[in-house]
C-alpha positions as semicolon CSV with decimal commas, in nm:
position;residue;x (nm);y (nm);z (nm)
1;X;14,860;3,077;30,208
2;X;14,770;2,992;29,819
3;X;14,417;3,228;29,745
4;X;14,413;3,078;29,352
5;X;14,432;2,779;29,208
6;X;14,737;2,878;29,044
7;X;15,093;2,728;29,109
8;X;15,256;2,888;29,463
9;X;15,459;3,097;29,293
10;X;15,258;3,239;29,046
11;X;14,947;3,321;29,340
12;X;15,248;3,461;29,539
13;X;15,305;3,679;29,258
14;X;14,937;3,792;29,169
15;X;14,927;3,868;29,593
16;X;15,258;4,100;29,574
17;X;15,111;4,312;29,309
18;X;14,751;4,307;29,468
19;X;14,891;4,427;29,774
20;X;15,085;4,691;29,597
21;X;14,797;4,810;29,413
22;X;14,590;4,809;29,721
23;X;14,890;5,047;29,908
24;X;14,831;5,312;29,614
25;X;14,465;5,297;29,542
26;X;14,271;5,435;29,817
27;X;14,168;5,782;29,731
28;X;14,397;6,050;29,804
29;X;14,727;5,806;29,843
30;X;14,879;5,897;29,539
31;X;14,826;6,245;29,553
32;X;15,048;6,264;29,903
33;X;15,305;6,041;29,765
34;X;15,358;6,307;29,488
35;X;15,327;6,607;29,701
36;X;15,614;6,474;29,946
37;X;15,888;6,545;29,691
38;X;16,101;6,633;29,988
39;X;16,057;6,582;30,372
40;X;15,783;6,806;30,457
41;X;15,616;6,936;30,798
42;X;15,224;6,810;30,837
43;X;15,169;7,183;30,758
44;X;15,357;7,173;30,416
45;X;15,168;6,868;30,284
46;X;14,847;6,995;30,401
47;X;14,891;7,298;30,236
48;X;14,990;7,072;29,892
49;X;14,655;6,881;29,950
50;X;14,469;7,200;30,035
51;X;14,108;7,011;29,905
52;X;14,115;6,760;30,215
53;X;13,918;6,855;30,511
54;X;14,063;6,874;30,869
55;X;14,104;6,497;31,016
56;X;14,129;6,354;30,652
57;X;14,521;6,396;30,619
58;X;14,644;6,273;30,876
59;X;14,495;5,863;30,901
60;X;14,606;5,893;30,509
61;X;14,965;5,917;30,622
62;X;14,924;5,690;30,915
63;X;14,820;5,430;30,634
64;X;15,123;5,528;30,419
65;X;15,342;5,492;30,673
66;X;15,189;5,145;30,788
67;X;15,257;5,055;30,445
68;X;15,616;5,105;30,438
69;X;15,557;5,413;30,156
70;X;15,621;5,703;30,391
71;X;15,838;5,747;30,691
72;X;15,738;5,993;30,991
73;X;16,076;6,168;31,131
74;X;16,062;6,284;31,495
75;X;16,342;6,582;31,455
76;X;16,221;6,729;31,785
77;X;15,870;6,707;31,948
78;X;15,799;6,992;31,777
79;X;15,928;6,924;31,412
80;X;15,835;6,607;31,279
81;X;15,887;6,563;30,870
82;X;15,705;6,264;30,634
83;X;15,899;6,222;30,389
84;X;15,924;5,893;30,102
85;X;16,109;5,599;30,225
86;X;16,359;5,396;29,961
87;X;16,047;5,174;29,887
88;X;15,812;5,464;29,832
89;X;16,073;5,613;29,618
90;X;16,169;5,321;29,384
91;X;15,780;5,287;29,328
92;X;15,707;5,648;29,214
93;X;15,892;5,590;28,858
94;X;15,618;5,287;28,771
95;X;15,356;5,600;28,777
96;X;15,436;5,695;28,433
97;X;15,371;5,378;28,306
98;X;15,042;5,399;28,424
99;X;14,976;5,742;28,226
100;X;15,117;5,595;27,923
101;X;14,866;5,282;27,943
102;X;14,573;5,517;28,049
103;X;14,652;5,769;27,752
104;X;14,657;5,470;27,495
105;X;14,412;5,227;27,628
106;X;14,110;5,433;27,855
107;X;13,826;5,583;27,657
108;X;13,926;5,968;27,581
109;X;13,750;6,192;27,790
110;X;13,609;6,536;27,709
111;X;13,931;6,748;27,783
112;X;14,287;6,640;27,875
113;X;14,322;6,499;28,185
114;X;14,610;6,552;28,448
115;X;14,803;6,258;28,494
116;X;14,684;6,238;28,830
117;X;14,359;6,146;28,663
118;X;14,476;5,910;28,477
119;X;14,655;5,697;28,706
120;X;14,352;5,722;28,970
121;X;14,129;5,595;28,684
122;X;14,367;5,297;28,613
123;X;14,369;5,182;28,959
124;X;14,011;5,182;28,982
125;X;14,015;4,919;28,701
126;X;14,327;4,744;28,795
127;X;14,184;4,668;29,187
128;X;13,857;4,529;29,090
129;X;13,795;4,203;29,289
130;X;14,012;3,892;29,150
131;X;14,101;4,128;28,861
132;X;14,462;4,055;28,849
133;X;14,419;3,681;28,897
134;X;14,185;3,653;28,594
135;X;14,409;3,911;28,384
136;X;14,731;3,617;28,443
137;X;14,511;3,319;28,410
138;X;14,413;3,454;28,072
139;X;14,757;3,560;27,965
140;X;14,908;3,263;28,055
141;X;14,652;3,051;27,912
142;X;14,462;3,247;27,643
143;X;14,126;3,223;27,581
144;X;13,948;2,988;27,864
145;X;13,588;2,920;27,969
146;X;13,443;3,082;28,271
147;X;13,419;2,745;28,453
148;X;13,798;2,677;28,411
149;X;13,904;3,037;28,498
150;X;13,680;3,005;28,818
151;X;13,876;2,675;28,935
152;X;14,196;2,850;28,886
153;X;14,082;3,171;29,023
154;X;13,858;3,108;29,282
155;X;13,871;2,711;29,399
156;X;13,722;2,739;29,748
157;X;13,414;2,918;29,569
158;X;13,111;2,814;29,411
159;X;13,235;2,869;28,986
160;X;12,934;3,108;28,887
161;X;13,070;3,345;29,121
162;X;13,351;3,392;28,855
163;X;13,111;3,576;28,627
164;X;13,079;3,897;28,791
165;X;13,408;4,035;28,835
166;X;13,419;3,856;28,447
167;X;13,136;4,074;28,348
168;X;13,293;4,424;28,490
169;X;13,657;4,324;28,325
170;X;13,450;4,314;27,991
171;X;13,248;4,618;28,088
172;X;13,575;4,796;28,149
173;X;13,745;4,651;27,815
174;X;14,010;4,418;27,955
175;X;13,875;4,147;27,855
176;X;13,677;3,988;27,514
177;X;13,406;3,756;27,494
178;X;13,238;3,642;27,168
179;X;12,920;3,632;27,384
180;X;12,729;3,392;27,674
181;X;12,920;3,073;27,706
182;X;13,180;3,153;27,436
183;X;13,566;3,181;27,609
184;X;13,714;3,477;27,738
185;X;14,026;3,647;27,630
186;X;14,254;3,924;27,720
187;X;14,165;4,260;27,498
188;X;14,433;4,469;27,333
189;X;14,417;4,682;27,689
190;X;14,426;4,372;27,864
191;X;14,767;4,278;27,690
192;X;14,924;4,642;27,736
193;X;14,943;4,624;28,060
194;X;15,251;4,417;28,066
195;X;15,492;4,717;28,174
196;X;15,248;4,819;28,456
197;X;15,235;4,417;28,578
198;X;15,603;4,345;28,490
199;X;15,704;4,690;28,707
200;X;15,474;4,639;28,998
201;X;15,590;4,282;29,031
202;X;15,956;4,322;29,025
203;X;15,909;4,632;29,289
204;X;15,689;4,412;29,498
205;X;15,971;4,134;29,496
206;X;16,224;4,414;29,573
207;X;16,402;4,368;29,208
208;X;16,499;4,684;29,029
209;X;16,222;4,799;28,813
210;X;16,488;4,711;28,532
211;X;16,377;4,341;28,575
212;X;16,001;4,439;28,459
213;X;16,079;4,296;28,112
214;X;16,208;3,980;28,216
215;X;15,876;3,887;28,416
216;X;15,818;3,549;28,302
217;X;15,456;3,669;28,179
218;X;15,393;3,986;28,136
219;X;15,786;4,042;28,030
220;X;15,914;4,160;27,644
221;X;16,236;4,145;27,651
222;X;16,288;4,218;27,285
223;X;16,075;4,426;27,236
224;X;16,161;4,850;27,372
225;X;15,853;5,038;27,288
226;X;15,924;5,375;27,148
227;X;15,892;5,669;27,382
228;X;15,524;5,873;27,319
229;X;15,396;6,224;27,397
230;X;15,152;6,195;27,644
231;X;14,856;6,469;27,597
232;X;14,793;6,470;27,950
233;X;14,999;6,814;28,052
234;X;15,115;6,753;27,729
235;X;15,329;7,094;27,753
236;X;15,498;7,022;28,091
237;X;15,518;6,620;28,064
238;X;15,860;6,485;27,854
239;X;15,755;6,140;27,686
240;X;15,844;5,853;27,903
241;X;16,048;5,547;27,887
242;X;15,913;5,225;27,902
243;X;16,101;5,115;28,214
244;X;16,360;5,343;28,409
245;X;16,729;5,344;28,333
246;X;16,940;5,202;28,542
247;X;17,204;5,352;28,722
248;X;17,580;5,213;28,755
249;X;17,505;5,126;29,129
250;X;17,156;4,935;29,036
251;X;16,932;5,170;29,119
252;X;16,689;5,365;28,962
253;X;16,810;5,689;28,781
254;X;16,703;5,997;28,841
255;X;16,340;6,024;28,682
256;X;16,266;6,198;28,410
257;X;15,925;6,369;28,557
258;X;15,861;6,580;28,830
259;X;15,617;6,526;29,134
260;X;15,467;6,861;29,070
261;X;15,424;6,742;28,646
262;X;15,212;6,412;28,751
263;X;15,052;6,615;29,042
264;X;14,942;6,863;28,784
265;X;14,733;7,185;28,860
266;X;14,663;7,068;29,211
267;X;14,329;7,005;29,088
268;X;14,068;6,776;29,310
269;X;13,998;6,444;29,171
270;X;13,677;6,356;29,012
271;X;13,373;6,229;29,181
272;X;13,440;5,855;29,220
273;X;13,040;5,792;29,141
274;X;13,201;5,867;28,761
275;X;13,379;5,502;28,827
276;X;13,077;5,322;28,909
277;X;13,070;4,954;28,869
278;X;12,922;4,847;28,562
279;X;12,997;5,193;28,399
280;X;13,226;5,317;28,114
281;X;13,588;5,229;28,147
282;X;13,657;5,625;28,260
């Protein structure tokens, strides 16, 4: 069922990467995903994820598992592992991308931030309501008026309701306005996200993540940005690649992180009232 005004494949599109973003995003989920860097007993992870309190584990990798990210492994009825499944795992290597948008494009904090950090404070931006569709309508089309980007966004909705989630993308520095009633456009953050886009689409269509730069938006195929130093863990972190290397067999190569580098100290996440709505892009 279409949810945009957009053509059917380009709203199925926009959904697969929603839905992706929503699998990752709910507090806690990517911190799990990185701690299972091998089958593990409940006790193990719990004991990697030593901040959450007794009953919060456990529904996180129910939901994990619903989603196809983690599978539960009955050995015996007393040894039962969660461990990544082949989807889980070939999604893990967009994660540095994130970082290396965050590092560029979010406002610098106060002190370095685990990459954890960053990526949570990414996909607090990245899921905001109708986010995504209005970050491809303005790609594709470049600057547009709010009345036009509400038809294509929202058509079963009254078009003023466009100008909220409008309003936060500004707030948040995706997206550029001249002022009330000029067009919008996509910021230089906006535009960086290609890799991020371009990698969660192609996993979410169950292409290698190879295929990320020949995403008929967000793709640059001639164009192989050079590899930066992050400054998040700057001393443990090597700089990463713009999109994973392939392997002879088509799959992703080994990666060139480890769970415990983007996991990072082990240190609890930040309040999420520092993400408010309306407040500072970090």
């Amino acid at each position: 069922m279409a949810t945009t005004g957009l053509p059917s494949d380009t709203d199925a599109d926009i959904a697969r990467v929603s839905e992706a973003l929503a699998m990752i995003t709910p507090r806690w989920h990517v911190r799990i995903l990185l701690a299972l860097g091998r089958p593990l007993r409940y006790s193990e992870v719990a004991d990697k994820v030593a901040w959450l309190q007794n009953g919060q584990l456990h529904p996180r990798l129910q939901s994990l598992c619903e989603a196809g990210l983690v599978q539960r492994t009955e050995h015996t009825p007393r040894h039962v592992t969660y461990g990544h499944t082949d989807r889980g795992a070939a999604l893990l290597p967009v994660l540095p991308l994130i970082v290396t948008w965050a590092e560029e494009h979010l406002e610098k904090a106060d002190r370095p931030l685990p990459a954890i950090e960053q990526i949570e404070d990414s996909l607090t931006l990245l899921t905001r309501r109708h986010a995504a569709a209005i970050l491809w309508v303005l790609k594709s089309r470049g600057q547009t008026g709010g009345r036009t980007l509400a038809k294509m966004v929202m058509p079963d909705s009254d078009w003023t309701n466009v100008y909220p989630p409008l309003r936060q993308l500004v707030a948040d520095g995706l997206v550029d306005t001249a002022g009330i009633g000029k067009p919008y456009r996509l910021s230089g953050a906006g535009d960086a996200l290609g890799p991020v886009f371009g990698a969660l689409s192609a996993w979410s269509a169950g292409q290698p993540l190879t295929q990320a730069a020949r995403h008929p938006l967000w793709g640059r195929p001639d164009t192989a940005p050079a590899p930066k130093a992050w400054v998040s863990n700057q001393s443990r972190l090597p700089a990463p690649t713009a999109t994973p290397a392939p392997s002879t067999n088509g799959q992703i190569s080994s990666l060139t992180w480890q769970h415990r580098d983007l996991f990072s100290h082990a240190t609890p996440a930040r309040s999420r009232a520092a993400l408010a709505a309306g407040g500072p892009r970090r």
